[in-house]
C-alpha positions in Angstrom: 0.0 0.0 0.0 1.3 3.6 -0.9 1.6 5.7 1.9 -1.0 8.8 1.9 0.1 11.9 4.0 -3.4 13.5 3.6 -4.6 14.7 6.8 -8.0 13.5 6.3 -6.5 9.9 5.7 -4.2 10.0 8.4 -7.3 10.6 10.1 -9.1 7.4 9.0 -6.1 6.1 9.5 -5.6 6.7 12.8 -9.2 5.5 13.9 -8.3 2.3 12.2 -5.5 1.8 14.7 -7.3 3.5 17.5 -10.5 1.3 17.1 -9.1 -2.4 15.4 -10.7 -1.3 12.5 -8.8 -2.7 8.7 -11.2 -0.3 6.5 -12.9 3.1 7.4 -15.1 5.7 6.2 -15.3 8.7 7.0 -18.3 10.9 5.5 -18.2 14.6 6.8 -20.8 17.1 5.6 -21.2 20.9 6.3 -24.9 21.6 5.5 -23.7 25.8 6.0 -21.6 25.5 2.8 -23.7 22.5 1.4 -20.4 20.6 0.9 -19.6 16.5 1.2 -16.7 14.7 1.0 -14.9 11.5 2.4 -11.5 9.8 3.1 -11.4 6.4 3.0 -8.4 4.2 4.7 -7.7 0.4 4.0 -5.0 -1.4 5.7 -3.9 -3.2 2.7 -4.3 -2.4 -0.7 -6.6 -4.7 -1.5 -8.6 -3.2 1.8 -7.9 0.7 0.5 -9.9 -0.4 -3.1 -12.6 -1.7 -0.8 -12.6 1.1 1.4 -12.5 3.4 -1.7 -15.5 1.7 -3.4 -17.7 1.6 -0.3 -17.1 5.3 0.2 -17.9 5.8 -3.5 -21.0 4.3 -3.1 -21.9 6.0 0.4 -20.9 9.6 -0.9 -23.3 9.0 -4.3 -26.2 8.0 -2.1 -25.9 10.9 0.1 -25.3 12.9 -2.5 -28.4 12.1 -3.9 -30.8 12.3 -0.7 -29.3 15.9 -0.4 -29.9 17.9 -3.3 
């Protein structure tokens, strides 16, 4: 797995550890702005393309329910 310095994965990231969790989503909204977005973390890289799809799919359906 490449290494991602983005804060917002080293976030997930760090949940992962904190929490025993291999693959985490993190969807953040500010309904103010009427933004979305997500990071996604997978321990493996195999894992990360999961995590990656699941978010995909999470941030359409939002995305949809919002507007």
């Amino acid at each position: 797995m490449a290494w991602n310095p983005d804060p917002k994965v080293a976030a997930a990231r760090e949940f992962g550890r904190k929490f025993g969790k291999d693959v985490v989503v993190i969807l953040s909204l500010n309904t103010a702005q009427g933004t979305i977005e997500y990071a996604s973390y997978g321990e493996t890289k195999g894992l990360c393309s999961t995590a990656r799809k699941l978010a995909d799919v999470a941030f359409e359906d939002v995305m949809r329910e919002w507007q």
